[in-house]
N, C-alpha and C positions, 0 to 999 in steps of 0.2 A: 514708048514701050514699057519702063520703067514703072510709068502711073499704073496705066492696064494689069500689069501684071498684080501692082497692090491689090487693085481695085478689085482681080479677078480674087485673091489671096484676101480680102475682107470678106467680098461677097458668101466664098464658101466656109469660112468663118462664123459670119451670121448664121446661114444655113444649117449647120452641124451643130450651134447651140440651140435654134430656134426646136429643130427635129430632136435635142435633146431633152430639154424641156419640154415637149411636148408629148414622148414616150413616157418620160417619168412622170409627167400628168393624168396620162392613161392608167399606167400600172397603180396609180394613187387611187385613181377612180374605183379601180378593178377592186381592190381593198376595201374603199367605202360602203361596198354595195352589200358587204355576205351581211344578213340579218339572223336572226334564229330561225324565223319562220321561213328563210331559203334555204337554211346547213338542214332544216328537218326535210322539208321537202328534196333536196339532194340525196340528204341521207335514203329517205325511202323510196327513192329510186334505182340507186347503183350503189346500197351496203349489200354486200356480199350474202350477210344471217336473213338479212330482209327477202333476196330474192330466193334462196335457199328454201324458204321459208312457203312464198311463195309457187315454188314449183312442188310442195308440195300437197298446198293446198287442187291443184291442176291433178295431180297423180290418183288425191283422197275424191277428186272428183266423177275422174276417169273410173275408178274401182266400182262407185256406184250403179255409173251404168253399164259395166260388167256383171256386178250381181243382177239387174232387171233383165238382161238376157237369159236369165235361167226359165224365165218365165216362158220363153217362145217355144215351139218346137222344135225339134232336133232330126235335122237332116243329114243323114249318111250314105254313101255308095261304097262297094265294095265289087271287088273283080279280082279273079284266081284264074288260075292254071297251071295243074297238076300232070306230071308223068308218072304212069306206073310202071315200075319195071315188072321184071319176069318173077312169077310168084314158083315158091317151092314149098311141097310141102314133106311131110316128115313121118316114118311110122312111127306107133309107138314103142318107146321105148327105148330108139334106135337113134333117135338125136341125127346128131348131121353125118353119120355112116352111109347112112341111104336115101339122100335128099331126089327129092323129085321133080322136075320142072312142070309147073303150072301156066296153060296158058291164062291170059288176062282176061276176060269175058266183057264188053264186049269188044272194049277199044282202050289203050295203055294211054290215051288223051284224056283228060278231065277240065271240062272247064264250068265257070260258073261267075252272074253278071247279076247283080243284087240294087236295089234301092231300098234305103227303110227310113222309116219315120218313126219319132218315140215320141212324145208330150207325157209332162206329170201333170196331171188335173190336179190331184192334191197331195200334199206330204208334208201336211199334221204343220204347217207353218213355216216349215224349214226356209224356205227361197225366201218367204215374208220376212223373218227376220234376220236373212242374212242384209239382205237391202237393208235393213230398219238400220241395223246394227253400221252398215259400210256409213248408213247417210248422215250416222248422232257422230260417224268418225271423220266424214269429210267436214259437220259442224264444229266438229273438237278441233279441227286442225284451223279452220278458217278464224277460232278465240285464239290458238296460237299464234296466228298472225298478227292478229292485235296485241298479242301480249308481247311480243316480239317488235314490234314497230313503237310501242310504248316503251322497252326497254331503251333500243337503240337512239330514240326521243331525248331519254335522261340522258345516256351519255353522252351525248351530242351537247345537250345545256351544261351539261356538266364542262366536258372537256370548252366550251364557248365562255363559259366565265371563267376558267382556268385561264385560259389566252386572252379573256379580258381584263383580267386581273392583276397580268404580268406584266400586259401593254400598259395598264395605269401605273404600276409600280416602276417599270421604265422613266416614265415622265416624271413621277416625283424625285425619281433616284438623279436622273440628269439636272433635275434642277436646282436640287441640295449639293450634286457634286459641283456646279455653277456657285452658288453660295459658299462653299469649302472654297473655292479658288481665289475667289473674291476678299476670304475671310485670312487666306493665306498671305495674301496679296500685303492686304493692311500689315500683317504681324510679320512680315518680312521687313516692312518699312519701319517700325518700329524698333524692330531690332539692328536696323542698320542705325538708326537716331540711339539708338544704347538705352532703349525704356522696358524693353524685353529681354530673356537670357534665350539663349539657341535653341534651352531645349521645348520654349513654346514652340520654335518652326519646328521642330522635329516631329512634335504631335500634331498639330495639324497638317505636315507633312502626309504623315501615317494617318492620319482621318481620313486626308483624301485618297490614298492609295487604298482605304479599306469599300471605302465608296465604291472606289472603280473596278474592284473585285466584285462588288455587289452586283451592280450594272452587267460586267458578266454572267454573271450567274444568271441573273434575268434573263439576257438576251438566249442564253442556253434553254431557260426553260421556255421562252415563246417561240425557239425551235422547235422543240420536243412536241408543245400543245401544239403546235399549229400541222406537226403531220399528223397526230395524233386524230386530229379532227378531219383533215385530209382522208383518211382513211377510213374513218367513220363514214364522211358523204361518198366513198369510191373516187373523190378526185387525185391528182398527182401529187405525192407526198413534196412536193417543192412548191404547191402553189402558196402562195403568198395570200392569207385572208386578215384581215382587220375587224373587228364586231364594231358592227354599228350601231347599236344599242344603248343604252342605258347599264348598269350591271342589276339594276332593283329592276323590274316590268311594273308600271304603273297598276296592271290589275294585280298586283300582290297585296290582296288584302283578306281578312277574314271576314267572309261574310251571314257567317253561320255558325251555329253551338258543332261541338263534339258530335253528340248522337245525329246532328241531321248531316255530316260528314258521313259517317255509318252507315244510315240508308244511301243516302248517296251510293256510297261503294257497294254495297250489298246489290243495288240494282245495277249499275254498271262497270264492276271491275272485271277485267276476261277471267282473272283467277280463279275467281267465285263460280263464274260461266265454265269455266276448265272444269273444275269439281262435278260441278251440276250434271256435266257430262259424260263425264267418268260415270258414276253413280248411276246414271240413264242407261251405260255398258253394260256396267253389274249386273242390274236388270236385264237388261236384253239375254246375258250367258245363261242367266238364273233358268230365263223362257225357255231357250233354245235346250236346254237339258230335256222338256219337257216332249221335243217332239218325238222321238223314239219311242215312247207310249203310245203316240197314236197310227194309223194304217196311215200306209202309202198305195196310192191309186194314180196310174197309168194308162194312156192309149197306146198304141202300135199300130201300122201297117208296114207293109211288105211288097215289095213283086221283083220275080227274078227271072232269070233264063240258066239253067243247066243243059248239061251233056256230061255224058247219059243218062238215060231214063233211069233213074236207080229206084223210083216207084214201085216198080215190077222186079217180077225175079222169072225167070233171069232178067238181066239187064238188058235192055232196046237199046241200041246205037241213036240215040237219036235228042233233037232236041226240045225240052221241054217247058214250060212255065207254069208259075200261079202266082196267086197273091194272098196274101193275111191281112186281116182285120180286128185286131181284137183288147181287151181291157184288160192290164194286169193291177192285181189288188197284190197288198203283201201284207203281212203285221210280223214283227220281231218279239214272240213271246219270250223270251227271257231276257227283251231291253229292259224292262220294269225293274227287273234285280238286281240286272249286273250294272245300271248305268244310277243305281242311288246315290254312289259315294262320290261320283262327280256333281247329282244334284248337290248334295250337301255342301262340298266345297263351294259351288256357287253360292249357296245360300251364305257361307261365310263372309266370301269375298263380297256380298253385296253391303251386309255389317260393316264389314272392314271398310268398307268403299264412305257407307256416309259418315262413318268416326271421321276419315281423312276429312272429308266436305266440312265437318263441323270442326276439325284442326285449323283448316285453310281460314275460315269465318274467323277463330281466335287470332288467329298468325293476322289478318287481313285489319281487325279490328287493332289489334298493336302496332300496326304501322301506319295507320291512321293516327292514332293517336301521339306516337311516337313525331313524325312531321308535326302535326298540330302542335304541339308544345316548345318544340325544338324550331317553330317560327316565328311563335310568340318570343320565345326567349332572344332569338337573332333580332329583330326589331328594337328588342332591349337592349341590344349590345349595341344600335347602330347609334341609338338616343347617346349612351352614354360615349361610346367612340367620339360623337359629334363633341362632346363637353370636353374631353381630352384635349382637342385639337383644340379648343380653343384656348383653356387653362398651358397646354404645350407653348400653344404662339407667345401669349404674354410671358410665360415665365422666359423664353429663348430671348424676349424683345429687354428685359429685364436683366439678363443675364449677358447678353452681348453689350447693352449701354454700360453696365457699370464694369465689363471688362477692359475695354478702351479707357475707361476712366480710371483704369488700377484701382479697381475696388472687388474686384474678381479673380478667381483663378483662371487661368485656359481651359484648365479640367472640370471647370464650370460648366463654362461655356460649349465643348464635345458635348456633356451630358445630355446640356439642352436639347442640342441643333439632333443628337441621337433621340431623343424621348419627344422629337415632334416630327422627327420623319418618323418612328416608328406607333407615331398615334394616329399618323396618317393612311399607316399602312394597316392599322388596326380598323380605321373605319371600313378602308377598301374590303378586307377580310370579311370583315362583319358582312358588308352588302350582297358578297359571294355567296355568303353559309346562306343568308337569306334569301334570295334568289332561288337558292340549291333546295334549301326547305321547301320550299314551293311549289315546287318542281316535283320535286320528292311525294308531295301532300296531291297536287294534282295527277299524279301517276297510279299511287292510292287507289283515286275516286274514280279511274278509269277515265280521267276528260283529258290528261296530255297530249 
């Protein structure tokens, strides 16, 4: 019984590490998987601005074909019924002193049961460009959506090399604070052999205690990124993501001058497309001022059923009907005068409208160029970063041999081991900003 029971007492042993290992294999995997091109496609499914954004475009839709119903005819029914009381009348002169009672002629019942029909044949443009007008605004809203999905893009890359940046600088920090331990280790032994004074260990001591403050601070910030991104894709701020990436994208290159960046963006940034739109509004107001100048032209019919006959006089008890058929024409002779100072405003606001359009082009052109340069120059950094690190390692390999050797100070030696994690973390920097440029350059051009 004794074995059994080991044997039962190994067995779920095994079990409970194999199922643990096996969970933490998953959740490792689950980490592996987030790439950029999934946190965007995330993002543009359940970030909050995105779908916002989108029910708006549905609303800019629905509005359109609200205005094309103006076009249809218009069907109305109507149905009354009236009591009239007891009429009185009055001499003159004599006010309510000597009121009279009046019978009702011919019944104190009134009723009456109507259908009509209106159609506008014409009015000067009006319905045409309110549609015109609703459908340049469900397109203006559908560039918003792009311009919105482009936004929420960047800070998605943005906040994704944030958290890839802090997950590299984790791993170097751990491995330097490995190195500190290591480095401690020796100069402990040394000072026990009487070749060091205490207060080397004190300093490296305090090296690594500054290390493992470091390390914190990281783990705080790939907190921070990692809900941050969370929240961008709409997932649960605890889920746990890893970028599986590169921090550079292989296609981060230039492949084109300045000016054909330019056109680039000039034909496909939504910004531009925004403007354009606007400007097309202007227009449209400018138009629509105009319609009041011209006649409006109408159909109608009619058929009803009353009681009483109130055709006749006296009045027939009785009930009656007819129908109407006919054209209403109108014109508003003093719309011409009194509505100029609204055209005028339009006429402003259209001015006004493509200054902003040609603002947007300067504004669009300077951050064009702005990324382009600020890419070129992060590439520079990353050439040079790489030289650091290298000039870093020998001078630390140089600096650590001849300190073993008492030919160095400690405070050498920190300097080092400090100025080659911190050229390491200069390259990482670099590859972020340039990435981020990129990014930044392709968002520009409208292709993010």
């Amino acid at each position: 019984m004794i074995y059994r029971s080991r044997a039962w007492i190994l067995i779920v042993t095994i079990s409970t590490v194999i199922a643990y290992q096996a969970q933490a294999q998953a959740n490792l995997q689950a980490q592996l998987v987030l790439t950029l091109d999934k946190a965007w496609q995330q993002a543009e499914a359940y970030n909050k601005e995105v779908q916002l954004q989108q029910q708006q475009v549905v609303i800019s839709q629905e509005l359109v074909k609200d205005r094309q119903t103006e076009r249809l005819p218009r069907v109305m029914t109507r149905g009354e019924y009236t009591y009239l009381g007891a009429l009185y009348g009055y001499e003159p002169k004599k006010w309510l002193s000597n009121p009279e009672s009046v019978p009702v002629p011919p019944s104190p019942h009134v009723y009456s049961a109507a259908l009509r029909t209106e159609w506008d044949v014409y009015t000067g443009g009006r319905i045409k460009n309110q549609i015109e007008t609703q459908a340049v605004n469900a397109e203006l809203e559908g560039q918003r959506l792009s311009l919105t999905r482009e936004d929420i893009r960047l800070r998605v890359a943005q906040v994704y090399l944030d958290l890839k940046r802090n997950l590299v600088y984790r791993g170097l920090t751990q491995g330097n604070i490995t190195e500190s331990e290591r480095r401690l280790r020796q100069i402990q032994s040394l000072y026990k052999n009487g070749v060091v004074l205490r207060s080397d260990v004190l300093r490296a001591e305090l090296q690594t205690s500054r290390q493992q403050l470091l390390l914190t601070e990281i783990n705080n910030n790939i907190t921070l990124a990692n809900q941050r991104l969370n929240i961008l894709m709409g997932a649960p701020e605890e889920q746990p993501n890893a970028p599986a990436e590169d921090i550079l994208p292989a296609t981060a290159l230039l492949t084109g001058s300045y000016e054909d960046y330019v056109r680039q963006a000039q034909g496909q940034a939504p910004e531009l497309r925004v403007a354009g739109l606007q400007t097309r509004l202007s227009q449209l107001r400018l138009e629509g001022t105009e319609v009041i100048r011209r006649p409006q032209v109408g159909m109608f019919a009619g058929y009803s059923y009353n009681f009483p006959n109130r055709l006749t006089f006296p009045f027939v008890p009785q009930i009656y009907s007819f129908g109407e058929v006919g054209v209403r024409v109108a014109y508003n002779i003093t719309g011409r005068y009194y509505d100029r100072h609204a055209e005028r405003a339009a006429e402003l606001g259209l001015e006004r409208q493509k200054l902003a359009e040609q603002n947007v082009l300067d504004q669009k052109r300077q951050e064009v160029k702005t990324a382009y340069v600020r890419f070129q120059e992060t590439l520079e950094r990353i050439r040079i970063a790489q030289q650091n690190i290298q000039q870093a390692s020998e001078n630390y390999r140089i600096v650590n041999s001849t300190y073993f050797n008492q030919l160095a100070l400690l405070t050498d030696l920190l300097d080092a081991d400090n100025q080659l994690l911190q050229s390491r973390f200069d390259l990482i920097t670099a590859q972020v900003q340039a990435a981020t440029q990129y990014y930044q350059l392709q968002k520009a051009l409208g292709t993010l």
